[in-house]
Structure formats: C-alpha cells, structure tokens
matplotlib code that plots the C-alpha trace (Angstrom):
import matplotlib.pyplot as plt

x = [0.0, 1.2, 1.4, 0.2, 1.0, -1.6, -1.0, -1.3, -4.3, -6.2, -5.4, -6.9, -10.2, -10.3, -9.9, -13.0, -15.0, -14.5, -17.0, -15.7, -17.5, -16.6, -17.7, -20.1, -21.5, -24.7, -24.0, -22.6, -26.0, -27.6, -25.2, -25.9, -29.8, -29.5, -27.0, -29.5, -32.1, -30.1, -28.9, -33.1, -33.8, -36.5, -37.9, -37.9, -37.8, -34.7, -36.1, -35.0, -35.4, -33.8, -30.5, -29.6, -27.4, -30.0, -28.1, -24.6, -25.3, -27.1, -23.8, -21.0, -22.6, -23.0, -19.1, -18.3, -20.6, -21.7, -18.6, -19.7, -17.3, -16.7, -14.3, -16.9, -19.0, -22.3, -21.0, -22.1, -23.9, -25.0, -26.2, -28.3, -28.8, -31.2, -32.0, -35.6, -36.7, -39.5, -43.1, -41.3, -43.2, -42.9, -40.9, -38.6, -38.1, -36.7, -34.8, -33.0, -32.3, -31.0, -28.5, -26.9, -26.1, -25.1, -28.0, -31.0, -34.6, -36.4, -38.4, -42.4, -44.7, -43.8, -43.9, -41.4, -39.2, -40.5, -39.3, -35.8, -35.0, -36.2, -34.0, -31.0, -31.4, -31.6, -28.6, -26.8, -27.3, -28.4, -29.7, -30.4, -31.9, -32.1, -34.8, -33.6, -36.3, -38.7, -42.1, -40.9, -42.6, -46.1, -48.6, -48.8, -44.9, -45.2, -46.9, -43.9, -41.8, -43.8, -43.5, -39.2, -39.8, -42.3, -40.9, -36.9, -37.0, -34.1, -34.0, -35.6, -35.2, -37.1, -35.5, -36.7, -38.2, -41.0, -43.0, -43.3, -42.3, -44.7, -48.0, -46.8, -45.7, -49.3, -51.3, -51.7, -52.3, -50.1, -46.9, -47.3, -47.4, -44.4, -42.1, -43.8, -40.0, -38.6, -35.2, -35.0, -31.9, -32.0, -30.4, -27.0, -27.8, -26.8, -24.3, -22.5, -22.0, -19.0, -17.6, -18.9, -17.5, -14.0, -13.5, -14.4, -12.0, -9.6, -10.3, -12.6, -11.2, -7.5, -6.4, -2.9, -3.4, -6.1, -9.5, -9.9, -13.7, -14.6, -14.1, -17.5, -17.3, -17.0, -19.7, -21.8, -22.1, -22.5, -25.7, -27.0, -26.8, -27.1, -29.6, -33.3, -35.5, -34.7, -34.4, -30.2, -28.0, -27.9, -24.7, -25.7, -25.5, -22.8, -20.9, -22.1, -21.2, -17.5, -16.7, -17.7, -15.7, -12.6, -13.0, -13.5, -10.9, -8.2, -9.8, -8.9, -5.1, -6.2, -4.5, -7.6, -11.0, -11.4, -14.4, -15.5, -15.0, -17.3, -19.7, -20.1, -21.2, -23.2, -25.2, -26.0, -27.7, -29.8]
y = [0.0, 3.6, 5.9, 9.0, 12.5, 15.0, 17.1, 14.5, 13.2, 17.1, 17.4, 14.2, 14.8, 18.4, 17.1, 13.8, 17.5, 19.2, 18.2, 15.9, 14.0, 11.2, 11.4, 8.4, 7.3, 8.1, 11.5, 11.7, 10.7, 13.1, 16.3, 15.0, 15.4, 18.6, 20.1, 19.1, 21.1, 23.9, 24.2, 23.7, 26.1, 23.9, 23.3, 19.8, 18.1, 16.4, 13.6, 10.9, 9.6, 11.1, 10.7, 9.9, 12.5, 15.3, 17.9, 16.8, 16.6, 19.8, 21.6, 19.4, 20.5, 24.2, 23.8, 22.3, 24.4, 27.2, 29.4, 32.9, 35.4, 38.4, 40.6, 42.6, 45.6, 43.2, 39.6, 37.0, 34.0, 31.4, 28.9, 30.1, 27.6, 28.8, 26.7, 28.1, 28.3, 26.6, 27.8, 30.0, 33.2, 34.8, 37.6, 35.2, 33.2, 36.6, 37.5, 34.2, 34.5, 38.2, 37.4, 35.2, 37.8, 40.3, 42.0, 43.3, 42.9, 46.3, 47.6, 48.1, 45.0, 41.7, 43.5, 45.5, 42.4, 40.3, 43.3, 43.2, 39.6, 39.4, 42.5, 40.4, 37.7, 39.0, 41.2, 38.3, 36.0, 33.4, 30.1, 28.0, 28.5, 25.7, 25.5, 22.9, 21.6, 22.9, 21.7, 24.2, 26.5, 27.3, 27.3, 30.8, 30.3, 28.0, 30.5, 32.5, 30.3, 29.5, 33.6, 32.8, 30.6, 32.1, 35.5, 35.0, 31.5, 29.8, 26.6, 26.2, 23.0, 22.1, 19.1, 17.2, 14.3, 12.2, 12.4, 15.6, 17.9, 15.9, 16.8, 20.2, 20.6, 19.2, 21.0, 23.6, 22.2, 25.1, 24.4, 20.5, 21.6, 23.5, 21.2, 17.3, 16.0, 14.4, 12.9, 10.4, 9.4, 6.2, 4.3, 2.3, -1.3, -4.2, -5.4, -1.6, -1.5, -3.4, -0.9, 2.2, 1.8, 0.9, 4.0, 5.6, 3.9, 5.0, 8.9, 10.5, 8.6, 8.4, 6.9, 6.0, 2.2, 0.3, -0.3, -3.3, -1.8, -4.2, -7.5, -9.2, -8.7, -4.4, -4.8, -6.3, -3.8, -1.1, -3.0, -2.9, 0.6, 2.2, 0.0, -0.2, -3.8, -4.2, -0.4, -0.5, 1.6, 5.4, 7.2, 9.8, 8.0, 5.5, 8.8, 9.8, 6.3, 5.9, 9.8, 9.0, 6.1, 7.7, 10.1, 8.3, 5.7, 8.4, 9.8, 6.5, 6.7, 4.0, 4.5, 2.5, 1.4, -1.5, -3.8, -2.7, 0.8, 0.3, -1.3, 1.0, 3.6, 1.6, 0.1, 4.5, 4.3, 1.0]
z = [0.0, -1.0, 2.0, 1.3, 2.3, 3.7, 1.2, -1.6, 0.3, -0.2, -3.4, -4.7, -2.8, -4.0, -7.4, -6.7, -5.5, -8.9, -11.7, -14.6, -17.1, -19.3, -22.7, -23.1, -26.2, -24.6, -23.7, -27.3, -29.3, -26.6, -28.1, -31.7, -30.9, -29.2, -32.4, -34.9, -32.9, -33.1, -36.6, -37.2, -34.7, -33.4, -30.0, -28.0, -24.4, -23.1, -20.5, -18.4, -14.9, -11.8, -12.0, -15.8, -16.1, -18.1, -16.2, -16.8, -20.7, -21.1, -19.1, -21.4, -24.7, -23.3, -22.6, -25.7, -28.0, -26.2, -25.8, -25.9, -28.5, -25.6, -28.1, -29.4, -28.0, -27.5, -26.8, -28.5, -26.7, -28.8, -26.1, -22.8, -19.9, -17.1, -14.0, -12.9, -9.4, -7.9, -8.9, -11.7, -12.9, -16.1, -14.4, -12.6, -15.6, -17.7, -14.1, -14.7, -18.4, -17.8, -15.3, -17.7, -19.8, -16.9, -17.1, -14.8, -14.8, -15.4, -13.4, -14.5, -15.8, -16.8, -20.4, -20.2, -18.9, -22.1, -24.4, -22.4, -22.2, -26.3, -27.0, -25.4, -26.9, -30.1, -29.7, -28.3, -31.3, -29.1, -31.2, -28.3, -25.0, -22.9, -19.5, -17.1, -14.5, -16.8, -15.0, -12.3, -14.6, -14.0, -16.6, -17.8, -18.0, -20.5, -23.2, -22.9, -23.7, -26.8, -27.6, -27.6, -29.9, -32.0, -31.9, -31.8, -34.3, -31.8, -30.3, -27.0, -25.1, -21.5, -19.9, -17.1, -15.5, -18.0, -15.2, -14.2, -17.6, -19.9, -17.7, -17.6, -21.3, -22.7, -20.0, -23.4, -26.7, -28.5, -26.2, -26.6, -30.4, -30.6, -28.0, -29.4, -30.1, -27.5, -26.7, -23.3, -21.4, -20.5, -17.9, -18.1, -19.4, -17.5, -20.2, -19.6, -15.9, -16.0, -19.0, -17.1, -14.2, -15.9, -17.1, -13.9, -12.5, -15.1, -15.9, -12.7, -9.5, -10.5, -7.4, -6.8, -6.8, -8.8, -7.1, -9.5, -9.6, -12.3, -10.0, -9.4, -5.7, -6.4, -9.0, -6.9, -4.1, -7.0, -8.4, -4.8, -5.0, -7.9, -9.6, -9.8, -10.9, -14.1, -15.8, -15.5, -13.6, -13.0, -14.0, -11.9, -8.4, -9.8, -10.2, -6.4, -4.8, -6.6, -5.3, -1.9, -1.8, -3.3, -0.8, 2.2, 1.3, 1.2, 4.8, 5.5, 5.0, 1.5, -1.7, -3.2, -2.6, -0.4, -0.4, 2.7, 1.8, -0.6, 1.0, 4.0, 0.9, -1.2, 2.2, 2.3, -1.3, -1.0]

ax = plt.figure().add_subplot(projection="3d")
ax.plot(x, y, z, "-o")
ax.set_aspect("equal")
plt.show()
C-alpha cells in the first residue's frame, strides 16, 4: 500500500470535489440530438429519470458548443442555460435569463421584462436556450416560452423528468405543439455496468493504486446501490457512490477502494 502524504491526500479529494465527465456514447448521441435542434432552430424536451445525467449533458454540450465570443461591443452567446426556481413566474423566468447575460430585470410589468430579455437575446445571437427543471414553470410560464420561440425563431429546449415535464408541457395544446419532439436518457444497461464503471476507475477517481472496480465482488455492491429492478444503472448515483468512496478511502489513509469501503457507501444508497 502507498502511504500517502496529507497534502497529496487534499489534493486528490479536491480534485474527486470538482465536476468531470466522461464522454459516453450516450451522452454523445444526446449532443448530436441537441445540435440538430439547433442548426433547425427547433424546440424539443430532453427527459429521463432522476439521475440519468440530463443535467450533466445539457452543461457538457454548453461547454463544448456554447462558448460565448466576448471581443466585441455586445458579446455574442449562442447557447443560454437557465435553471428556474421553484413555482417560476414569467418575471422570474426573464430574471433568470438576464442574469446570464449580466443584465437586470427592469423595473415596470412583466412586459417591459419580455421586451428586455427578447432584445438580449436578439442582440446576443443566441440560437439555443435551454430551460432545465422545466415543470418548475407554472402554466402561464409555459406561453412565454412558446412567444421565444415564436418570436426570436431559436432553439428552445425544456428538460426534465417524463413524469413531471410531460404533464406540464401538454397542460396547453399550443406548447405541446411546438415542443412534441422528445429525446430520453436512459439508464445504463446491464451489459455496460462493467464498461462504465472501468472508465471511472480509469479517468474521474485516478487513485494512486487500482480499485480493480470491475471484479465481481466491487460490481456487486454497485448494483445494490445504484440499480433499480430491471431499468439499468444510474450514471448519476454511480458517479455519487465511486466519489464517496474515493474520498473516504483516502480519509482513511487507503490508496484504493477496499471492499468494505465500498460497502459501508453503497449500504447508504440501498
């Protein structure tokens, strides 16, 4: 067993904290879906259970397609990704949309904030805007979101749970119109765990000595917890239970997982 020094022992947990992907062919055909919606400049929902990793592939393609050009005297923003709060108003929904450009709401009626976050937008050659926990938005919501489309001709794409979004979206027969296609992130096959959590291993966790994650006896905790009947894996708390134990195994003193590492984590998420 390596010993490791405090200092090393920081460093690798700071870097388990930070956020890092792994470009998954999943996550891939997600991006592809989402680029031809922009280049059409058509609407669509983005769904998938809890914890499929909606989220993580809405904020990779912003990173990889989304850089805004700064240089000139109005910057341009070709990708917008808002995060709305609970029971989200009209105003709240341009409040959120403004800040991303650096800008204020007005002050006066929810008009005036219509004709501002529009007038940004515009000026901002945005193509996409994307609405993340879109069901958050309550119905009146919704018809403005229509009018972004409508008025501005971008891409505007609510993702969220199947459950929840789909209700909301087809509460109105003109918003169900404009947002029918649909793209759904599935879970992680059965077949895939094994691959999945290899390159893990390999590219996020980075411990100093190999976990040997892919062993039956590892695998097995994961399934436990990260697994539900017989709808696959979620990346999203396979992600959550390998950080954790990273992290707790180096509290530990470990230079790898341990079994029983593991297990006290996983036994947290079953």
């Amino acid at each position: 067993m390596i010993a490791l020094q405090d200092q090393e022992v920081q460093a690798h947990i700071e870097r388990l904290r930070r956020d890092k992907t792994v470009a998954l062919d999943s996550v891939k055909q997600a991006h592809t879906w989402l680029k031809r919606k922009r280049n059409a400049r058509q609407c669509g929902r983005l769904t998938g259970d809890s914890r499929t990793g909606k989220t993580k592939t809405c904020e990779s393609f912003l990173k990889l397609y989304g850089e805004p050009d700064l240089s000139g005297r109005v910057p341009i923003i070709p990708i917008s990704y808002v995060h709305p709060k609970q029971e989200c108003t009209s105003r709240e929904l341009f409040r959120e949309i403004l800040e991303q450009y650096g800008d204020d709401l007005p002050r006066g009626t929810v008009g005036d904030a219509r004709s501002r976050t529009l007038k940004v937008l515009r000026a901002c050659k945005t193509e996409m805007l994307m609405i993340d926990e879109a069901d958050r938005l309550k119905p009146k919501t919704f018809a403005d979101v229509r009018d972004i489309f409508d008025k501005l001709e971008i891409s505007v794409i609510l993702i969220g749970t199947k459950q929840r979004l789909d209700p909301a979206v087809k509460k109105d027969e003109q918003v169900f119109n404009r947002f029918r296609s649909s793209y759904r992130i599935g879970t992680i096959p059965s077949n895939q765990l094994k691959t999945i959590v290899g390159l893990w291993e390999r590219d996020i966790l980075k411990l100093p000595v190999p976990s040997n994650l892919t062993s039956e006896a590892m695998l097995k905790e994961l399934r436990k917890a990260t697994g539900v009947s017989r709808k696959g894996y979620y990346i999203g708390l396979i992600d959550m239970v390998l950080r954790e134990a990273a992290i707790r195994a180096l509290e530990k003193g470990q230079s790898k997982i341990e079994l029983e590492t593991l297990k006290e984590v996983a036994k947290e998420y079953s």
